[in-house]
Phi, psi and omega in degrees: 000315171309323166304311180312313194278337167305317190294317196267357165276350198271321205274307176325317203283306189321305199262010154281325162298315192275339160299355204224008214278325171274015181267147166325351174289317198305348173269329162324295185313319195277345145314290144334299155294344139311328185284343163274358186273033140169291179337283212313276174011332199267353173283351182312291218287304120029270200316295205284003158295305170309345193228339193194070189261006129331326181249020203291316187287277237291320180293348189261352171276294194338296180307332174273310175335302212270307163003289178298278179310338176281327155337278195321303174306312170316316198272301189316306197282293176328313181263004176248343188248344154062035162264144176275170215281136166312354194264317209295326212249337167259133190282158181053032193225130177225121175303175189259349196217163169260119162280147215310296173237225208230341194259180171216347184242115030268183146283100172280349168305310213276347176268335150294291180334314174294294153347300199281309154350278173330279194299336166296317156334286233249350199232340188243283195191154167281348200316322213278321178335290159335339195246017163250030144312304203296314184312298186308328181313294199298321157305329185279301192311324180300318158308305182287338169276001154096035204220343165200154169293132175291337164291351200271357176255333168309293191276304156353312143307304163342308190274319182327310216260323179307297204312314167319301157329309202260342172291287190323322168291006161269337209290000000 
């Protein structure tokens, strides 16, 4: 069953990657998938002064908490499913970017992204809702730079928006 769902993650990736990879997106992407290692992240504590300034300690703790866990998951699950990278696992195939370390699944750019999302969503204002283009954005970019598997972007979202989901319902 695992080959299946590998082979058929494989032939996605292939043609989203060989469409996209020599195209003006691929520059896109990669600004994109910049917009996610981190920075952007430090506008959370800003946004919850602003949206939620009764709550200001508990949601900017709430928020380095889920931060912190959402690592910790990223880093556990990456080094327990040890799959490797496409270029690694696909012949003839060279990503556009050097990725951080050697495994992808999940994707912690597209899981932090989801992350950041959520909790504004769900935890802040719908104002926020628009920006899970940019989440999704982020995720697609990570394929098209050649660097994860689109389920690896699939569970990335996944662990990203529960875990938000699941801080916020402490609130």
């Amino acid at each position: 069953m695992l080959n299946v769902i590998q082979a058929a993650d494989s032939r996605l990736f292939l043609t989203i990657f060989r469409n996209h990879r020599n195209s003006p997106l691929s520059k896109t992407a990669r600004q994109i998938s910049r917009s996610a290692d981190g920075w952007l992240y430090c506008l959370l504590a800003p946004l919850i002064i602003l949206f939620k300034p009764d709550q200001v300690n508990e949601f900017v703790l709430l928020a380095t908490i889920g931060f912190v866990i959402e690592r910790l998951i990223y880093f556990v699950l990456k080094n327990s499913f040890k799959r490797r990278r496409p270029p690694r696992l696909l012949e003839g195939i060279e990503s556009l970017i050097i990725a951080a370390d050697e495994f992808s699944l999940p994707s912690g750019h597209t899981s932090a992204a989801f992350f950041f999302v959520t909790f504004l969503c769900a935890g802040i204002s719908l104002v926020f809702l628009p920006l899970y283009l940019w989440a999704i954005a982020v995720g697609f970019s990570r394929v098209i730079l050649g660097v994860h598997f689109p389920g690896d972007i699939v569970a990335g979202a996944a662990i990203g928006s529960m875990l938000a989901l699941l801080l916020i319902q402490t609130v």
